[in-house]
MIFIKE-741921 format. One record per residue (C-alpha): residue in one letter; x, z, y. Coordinates in steps of 0.2 Angstrom, whole numbers, padded with zeros to 4 digits, always signed. Example, Ala and Ser with C-alpha at 12.3 -4.5 7.8 and 13.67 -1.06 7.14 Angstrom:
BEGIN
A+0062+0039-0022 S+0068+0036-0005 
//
This chain:
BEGIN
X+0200+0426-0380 X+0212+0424-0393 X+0219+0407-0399 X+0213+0408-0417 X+0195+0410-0406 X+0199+0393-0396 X+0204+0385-0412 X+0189+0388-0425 X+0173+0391-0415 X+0165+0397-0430 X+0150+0391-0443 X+0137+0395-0430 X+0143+0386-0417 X+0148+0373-0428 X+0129+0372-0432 X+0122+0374-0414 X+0134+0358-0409 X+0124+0348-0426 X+0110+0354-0419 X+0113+0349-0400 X+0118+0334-0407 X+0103+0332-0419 X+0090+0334-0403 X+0099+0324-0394 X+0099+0308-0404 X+0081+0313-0406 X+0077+0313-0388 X+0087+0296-0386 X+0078+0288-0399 X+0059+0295-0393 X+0062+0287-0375 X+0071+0271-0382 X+0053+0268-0389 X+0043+0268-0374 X+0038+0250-0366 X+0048+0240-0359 X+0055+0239-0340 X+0042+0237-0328 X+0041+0234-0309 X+0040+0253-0305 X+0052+0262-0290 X+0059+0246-0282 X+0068+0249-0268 X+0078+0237-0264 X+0076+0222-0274 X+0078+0214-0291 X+0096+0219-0302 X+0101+0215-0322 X+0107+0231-0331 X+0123+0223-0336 X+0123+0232-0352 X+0105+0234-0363 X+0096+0250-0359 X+0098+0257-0376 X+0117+0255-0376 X+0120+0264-0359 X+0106+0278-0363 X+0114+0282-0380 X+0130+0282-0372 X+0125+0295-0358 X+0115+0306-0369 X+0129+0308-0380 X+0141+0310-0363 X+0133+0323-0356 X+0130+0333-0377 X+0149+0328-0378 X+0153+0340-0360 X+0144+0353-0371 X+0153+0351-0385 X+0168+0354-0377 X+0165+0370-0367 X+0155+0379-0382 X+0173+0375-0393 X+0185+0379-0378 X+0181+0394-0363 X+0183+0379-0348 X+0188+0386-0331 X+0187+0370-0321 X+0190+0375-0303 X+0207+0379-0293 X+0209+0391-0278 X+0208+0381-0265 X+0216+0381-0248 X+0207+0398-0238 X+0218+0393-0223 X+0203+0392-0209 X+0203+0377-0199 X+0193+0372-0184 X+0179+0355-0183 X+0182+0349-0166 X+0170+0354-0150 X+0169+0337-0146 X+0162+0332-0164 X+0153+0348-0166 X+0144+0346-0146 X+0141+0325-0153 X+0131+0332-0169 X+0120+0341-0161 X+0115+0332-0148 X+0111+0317-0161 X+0100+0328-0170 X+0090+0332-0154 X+0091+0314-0149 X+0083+0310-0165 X+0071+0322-0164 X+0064+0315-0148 X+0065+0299-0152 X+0053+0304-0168 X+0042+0312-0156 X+0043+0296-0142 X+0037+0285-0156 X+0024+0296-0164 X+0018+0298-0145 X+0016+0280-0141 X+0010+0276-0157 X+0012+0257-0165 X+0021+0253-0182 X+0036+0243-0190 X+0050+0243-0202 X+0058+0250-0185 X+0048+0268-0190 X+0062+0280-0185 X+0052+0294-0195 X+0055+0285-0209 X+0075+0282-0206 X+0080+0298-0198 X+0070+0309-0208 X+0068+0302-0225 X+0084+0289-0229 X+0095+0298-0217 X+0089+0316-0219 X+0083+0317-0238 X+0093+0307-0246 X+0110+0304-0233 X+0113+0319-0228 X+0112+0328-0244 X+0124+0317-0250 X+0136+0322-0237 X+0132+0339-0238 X+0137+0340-0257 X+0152+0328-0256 X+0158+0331-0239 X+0153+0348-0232 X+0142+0355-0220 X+0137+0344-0206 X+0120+0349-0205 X+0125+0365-0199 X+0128+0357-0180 X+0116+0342-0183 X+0103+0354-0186 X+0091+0350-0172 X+0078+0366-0174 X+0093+0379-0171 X+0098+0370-0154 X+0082+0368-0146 X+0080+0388-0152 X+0095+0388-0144 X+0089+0378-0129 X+0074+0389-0126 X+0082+0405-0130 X+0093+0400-0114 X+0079+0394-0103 X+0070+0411-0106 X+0085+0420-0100 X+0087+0409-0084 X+0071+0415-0081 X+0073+0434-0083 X+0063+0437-0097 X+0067+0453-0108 X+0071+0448-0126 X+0063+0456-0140 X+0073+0462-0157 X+0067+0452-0171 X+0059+0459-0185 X+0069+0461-0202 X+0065+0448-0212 X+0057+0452-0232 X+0073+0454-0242 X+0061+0452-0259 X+0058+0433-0253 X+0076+0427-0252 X+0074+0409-0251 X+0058+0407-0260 X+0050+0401-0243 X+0065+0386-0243 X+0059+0382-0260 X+0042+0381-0256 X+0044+0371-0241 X+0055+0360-0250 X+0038+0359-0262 X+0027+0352-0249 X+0039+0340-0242 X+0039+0332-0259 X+0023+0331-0260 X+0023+0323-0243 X+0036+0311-0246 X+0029+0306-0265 X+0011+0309-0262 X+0006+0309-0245 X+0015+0296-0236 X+0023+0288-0251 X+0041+0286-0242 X+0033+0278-0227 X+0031+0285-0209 X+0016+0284-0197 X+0006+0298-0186 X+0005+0308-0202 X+0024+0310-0206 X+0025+0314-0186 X+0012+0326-0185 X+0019+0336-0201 X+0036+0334-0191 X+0030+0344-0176 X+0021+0358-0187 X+0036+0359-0196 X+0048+0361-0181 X+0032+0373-0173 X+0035+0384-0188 X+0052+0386-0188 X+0055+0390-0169 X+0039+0403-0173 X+0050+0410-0190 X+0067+0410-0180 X+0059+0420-0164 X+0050+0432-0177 X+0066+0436-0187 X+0081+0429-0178 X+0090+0411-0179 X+0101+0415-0192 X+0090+0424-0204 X+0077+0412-0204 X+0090+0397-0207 X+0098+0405-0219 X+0082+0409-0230 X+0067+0398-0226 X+0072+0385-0218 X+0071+0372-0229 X+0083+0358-0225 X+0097+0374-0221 X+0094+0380-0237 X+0095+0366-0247 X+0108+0356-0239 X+0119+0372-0242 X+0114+0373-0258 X+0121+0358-0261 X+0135+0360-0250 X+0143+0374-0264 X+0150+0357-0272 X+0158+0351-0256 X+0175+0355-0254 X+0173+0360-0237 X+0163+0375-0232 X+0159+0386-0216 X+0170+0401-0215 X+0162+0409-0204 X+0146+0406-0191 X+0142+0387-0187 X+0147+0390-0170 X+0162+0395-0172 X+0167+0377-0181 X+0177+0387-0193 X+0178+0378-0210 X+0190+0380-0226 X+0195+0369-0241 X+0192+0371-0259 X+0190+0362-0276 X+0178+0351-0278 X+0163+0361-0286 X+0170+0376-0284 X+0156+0385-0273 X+0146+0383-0286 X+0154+0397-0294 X+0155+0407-0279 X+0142+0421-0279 X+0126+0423-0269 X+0114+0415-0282 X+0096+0422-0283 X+0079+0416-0293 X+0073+0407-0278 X+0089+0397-0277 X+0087+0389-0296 X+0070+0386-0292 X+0075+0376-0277 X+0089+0366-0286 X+0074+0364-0302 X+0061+0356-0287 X+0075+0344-0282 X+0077+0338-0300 X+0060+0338-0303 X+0053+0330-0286 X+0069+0314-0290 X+0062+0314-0310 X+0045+0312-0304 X+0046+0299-0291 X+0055+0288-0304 X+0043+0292-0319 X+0027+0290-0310 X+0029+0272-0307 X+0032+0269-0326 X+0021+0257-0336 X+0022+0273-0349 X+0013+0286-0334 X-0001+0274-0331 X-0006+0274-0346 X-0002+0291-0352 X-0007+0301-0336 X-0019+0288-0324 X-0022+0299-0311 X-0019+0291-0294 X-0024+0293-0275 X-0018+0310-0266 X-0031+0320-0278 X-0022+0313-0293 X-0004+0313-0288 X-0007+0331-0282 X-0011+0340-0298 X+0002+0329-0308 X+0018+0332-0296 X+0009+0350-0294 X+0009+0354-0314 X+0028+0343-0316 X+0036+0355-0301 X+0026+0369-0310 X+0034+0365-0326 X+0053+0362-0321 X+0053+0379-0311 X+0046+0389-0329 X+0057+0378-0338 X+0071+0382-0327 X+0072+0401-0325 X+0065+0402-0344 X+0081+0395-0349 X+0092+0405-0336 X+0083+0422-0345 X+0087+0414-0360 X+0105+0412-0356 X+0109+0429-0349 X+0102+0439-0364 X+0109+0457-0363 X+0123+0452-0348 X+0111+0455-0336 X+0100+0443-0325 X+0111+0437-0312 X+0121+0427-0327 X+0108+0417-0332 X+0103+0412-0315 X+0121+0410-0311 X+0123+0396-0322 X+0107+0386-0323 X+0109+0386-0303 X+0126+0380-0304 X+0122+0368-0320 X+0106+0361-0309 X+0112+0359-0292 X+0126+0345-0299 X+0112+0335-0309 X+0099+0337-0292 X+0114+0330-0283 X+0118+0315-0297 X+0101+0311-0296 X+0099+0307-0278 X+0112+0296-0278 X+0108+0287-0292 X+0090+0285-0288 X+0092+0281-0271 X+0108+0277-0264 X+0103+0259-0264 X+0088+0265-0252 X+0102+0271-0239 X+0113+0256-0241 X+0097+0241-0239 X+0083+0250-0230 X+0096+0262-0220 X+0099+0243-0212 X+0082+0245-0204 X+0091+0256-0189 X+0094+0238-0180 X+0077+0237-0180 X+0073+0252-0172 X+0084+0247-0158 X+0077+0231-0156 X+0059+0240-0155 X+0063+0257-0151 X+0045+0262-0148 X+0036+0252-0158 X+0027+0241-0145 X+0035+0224-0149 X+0049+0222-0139 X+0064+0213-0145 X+0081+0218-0138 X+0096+0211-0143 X+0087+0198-0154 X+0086+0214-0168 X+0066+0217-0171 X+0065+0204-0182 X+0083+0208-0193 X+0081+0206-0213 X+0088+0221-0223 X+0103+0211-0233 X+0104+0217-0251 X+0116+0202-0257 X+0132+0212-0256 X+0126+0225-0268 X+0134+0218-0284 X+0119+0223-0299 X+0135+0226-0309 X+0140+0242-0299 X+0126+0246-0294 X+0121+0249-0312 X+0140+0257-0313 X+0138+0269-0300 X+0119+0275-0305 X+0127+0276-0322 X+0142+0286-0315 X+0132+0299-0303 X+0121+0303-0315 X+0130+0308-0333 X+0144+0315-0320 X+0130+0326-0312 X+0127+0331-0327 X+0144+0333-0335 X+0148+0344-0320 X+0133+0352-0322 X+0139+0357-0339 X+0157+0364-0334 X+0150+0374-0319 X+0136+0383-0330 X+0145+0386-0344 X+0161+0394-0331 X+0147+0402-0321 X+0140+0411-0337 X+0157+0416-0343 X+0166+0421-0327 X+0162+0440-0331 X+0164+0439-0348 X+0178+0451-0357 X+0190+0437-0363 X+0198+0448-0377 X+0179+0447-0385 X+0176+0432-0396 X+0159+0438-0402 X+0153+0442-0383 X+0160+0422-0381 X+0150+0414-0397 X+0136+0424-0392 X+0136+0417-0376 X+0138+0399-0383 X+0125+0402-0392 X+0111+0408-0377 X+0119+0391-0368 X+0111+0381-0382 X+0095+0380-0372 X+0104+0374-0357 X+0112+0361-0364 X+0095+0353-0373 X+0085+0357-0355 X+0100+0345-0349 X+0103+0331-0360 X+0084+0329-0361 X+0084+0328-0345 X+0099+0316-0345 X+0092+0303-0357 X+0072+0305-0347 X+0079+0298-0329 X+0091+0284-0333 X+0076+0279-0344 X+0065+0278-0327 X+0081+0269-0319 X+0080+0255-0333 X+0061+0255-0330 X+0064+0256-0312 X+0075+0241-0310 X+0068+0223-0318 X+0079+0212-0328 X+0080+0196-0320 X+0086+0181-0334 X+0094+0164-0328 X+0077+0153-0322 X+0067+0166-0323 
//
């Protein structure tokens, strides 16, 4: 690209930017029109945004278009090399993850066994604030733990070795269906959403358990039919989508998980690396989508606009949302690729997507983690759920009072424009890392295909921290 190219992006651009700019005012201004805040998504108690809603929504709307902006005038490539240099994650640590996973397990299983219920519910904790929402956290910022926590592999593991104490001949699994990727993942990932937000509605009980145990019955029965690794790498769900995640982490596995062997390198930079398929931006659209709906369904706004309740109701509506974000998704990655060929699109709406799924976790529910992740003391004080009271802990009170409101709204703020800002750097270098760099009109056309992207995102930028401000009631003095 030459720098005359760099300098003048040229009339069309120009227009696209007044344009992005244009819908994006227009967006802010439809969702700064809806009611008011209203007791919808409260997790963990009462905060006061400490800035109004229309300030901070304007101001991240135009954030995330400004991110645009900037790669449609320059060609941005954000990432450094990193540090290849293999490096080994302790036995002791790695031999300690794995035997809290099967621990936990167990522990899931004791409870569900002898039945009884409390905030103690360590389905609740280990599978839905530790698992769904902590540890995807860790997997994008930190690296890949769950590839020795994962519990399903060591009990596979576990059997594997009792049925070889016992002599019996092992049989070679069957390849697995190369045209299904990971779209087995994503539709896992599909009905645990619909279990988590419609189902159970975050809380535990025989029914989260019992969908455990099918789950983990599933997954022994997948790994026997086509081998551990092949079935974690493609349809096992939380293995897929924690490594999908993990591409932001700046530590990776460099080689097989039992080897402990990791490496470095940049923050976000997996996201360029290759290895994206159709089934993978679907998956990152679902995690998007399943974190959008949990926060708009409990809106005044979708009451009254949508009204259907009970499993019945919240089945078709999450059902046609999920629906919709997939289309919408891998419409916009065609769109983007054009005549570069389809790996391109899906190579930057993946890598654009995966960032905002990631932003919106934690800004939706990092409080979750922080308060009701508390409830663990409970759990040992009652660890199964038959009124007991060790230590003096079954009857310990979640604390929210050293959450300061004002960084709390700071770092929901924070994790979801920067999601979205990385989302916007990541895509546009994903889409252009192929491109011939001496062609300024392969570079404005390009540009030009990203426009959809770049809407897709700031829409969707503007729609969830409105459901934040809905989601968190302003409290004035004396009232």
């Amino acid at each position: 690209m030459g720098a005359a190219d760099v300098r003048r992006p040229g009339r069309r651009v120009r227009r696209a930017a007044a344009r992005l700019a244009g819908i994006t005012g227009a967006v802010t201004l439809a969702l700064l029109a809806f009611p008011g805040a209203v007791l919808g998504h409260q997790l963990v108690g009462l905060f006061e945004s400490p800035i109004p809603l229309p300030v901070y929504l304007a101001g991240a709307a135009a954030a995330v278009a400004l991110s645009f902006a900037i790669v449609f005038v320059r060609d941005v490539r954000p990432f450094g090399a990193g540090d290849d240099r293999p490096r080994t994650v302790p036995g002791w640590l790695r031999t300690a993850l794995r035997l809290a996973g099967v621990v936990a397990v167990g522990w899931i299983v004791a409870q569900g066994v002898v039945g009884g219920a409390s905030d103690g519910d360590v389905g609740v904790l280990f599978l839905w604030i530790y698992g769904w929402v902590g540890l995807a956290l860790i997997s994008a910022l930190v690296g890949p733990v769950w590839a020795w926590l994962d519990p399903f592999t060591t009990l596979f593991d576990a059997g594997a070795w009792i049925v070889r104490r016992l002599g019996v001949a092992a049989w070679e699994p069957a390849s697995y269906p190369t045209r299904l990727g990971s779209a087995p993942a994503a539709a896992g990932y599909a009905v645990f959403v619909w279990l988590e937000l419609i189902v159970t509605g975050g809380g535990g009980g025989r029914i989260l358990v019992g969908a455990f145990l099918a789950y983990l019955a599933i997954t022994l029965v997948g790994m026997m039919q086509y081998g551990r690794d092949e079935w974690r790498a493609r349809a096992e769900v939380f293995s897929v989508w924690f490594g999908l995640l993990g591409r932001i982490a700046p530590i990776a596995l460099a080689g097989p998980p039992e080897a402990g062997v990791v490496r470095r390198r940049s923050f976000g930079a997996g996201l360029l690396e290759p290895g994206w398929g159709r089934a993978d931006v679907a998956l990152a659209a679902l995690g998007v989508a399943g974190v959008l709906y949990d926060g708009l369904s409990q809106t005044q706004l979708w009451y009254n606009t949508v009204g259907l309740t009970g499993i019945p109701g919240g089945t078709l509506t999450l059902s046609v949302f999920l629906g919709i974000a997939v289309i919408l998704a891998l419409g916009v990655a065609r769109v983007v690729a054009g005549s570069s060929g389809a790996a391109v699109g899906v190579a930057a709406v993946g890598a654009g997507l995966v960032p905002i799924a990631t932003g919106y976790i934690a800004g939706h529910y990092l409080t979750f983690v922080l308060i009701d992740g508390q409830k663990i003391l409970i759990a040992l004080g009652d660890p199964f759920l038959q009124g007991w009271n060790l230590g003096g802990l079954a009857f310990f009170t979640p604390n929210s009072g050293w959450l300061p409101p004002g960084i709390v709204w700071a770092v929901q703020l924070g994790v979801v424009v920067g999601g979205h800002m990385l989302g916007a750097v990541a895509g546009h270098a994903a889409a252009a890392r192929d491109l011939d760099a001496d062609s300024p009109g392969a570079l404005r056309s390009l540009r030009l295909r990203q426009l959809p992207l770049a809407v897709f995102m700031v829409a969707l930028t503007a729609t969830t921290l409105w459901s934040l401000g809905q989601s968190i009631v302003a409290v004035k003095p004396g009232g």
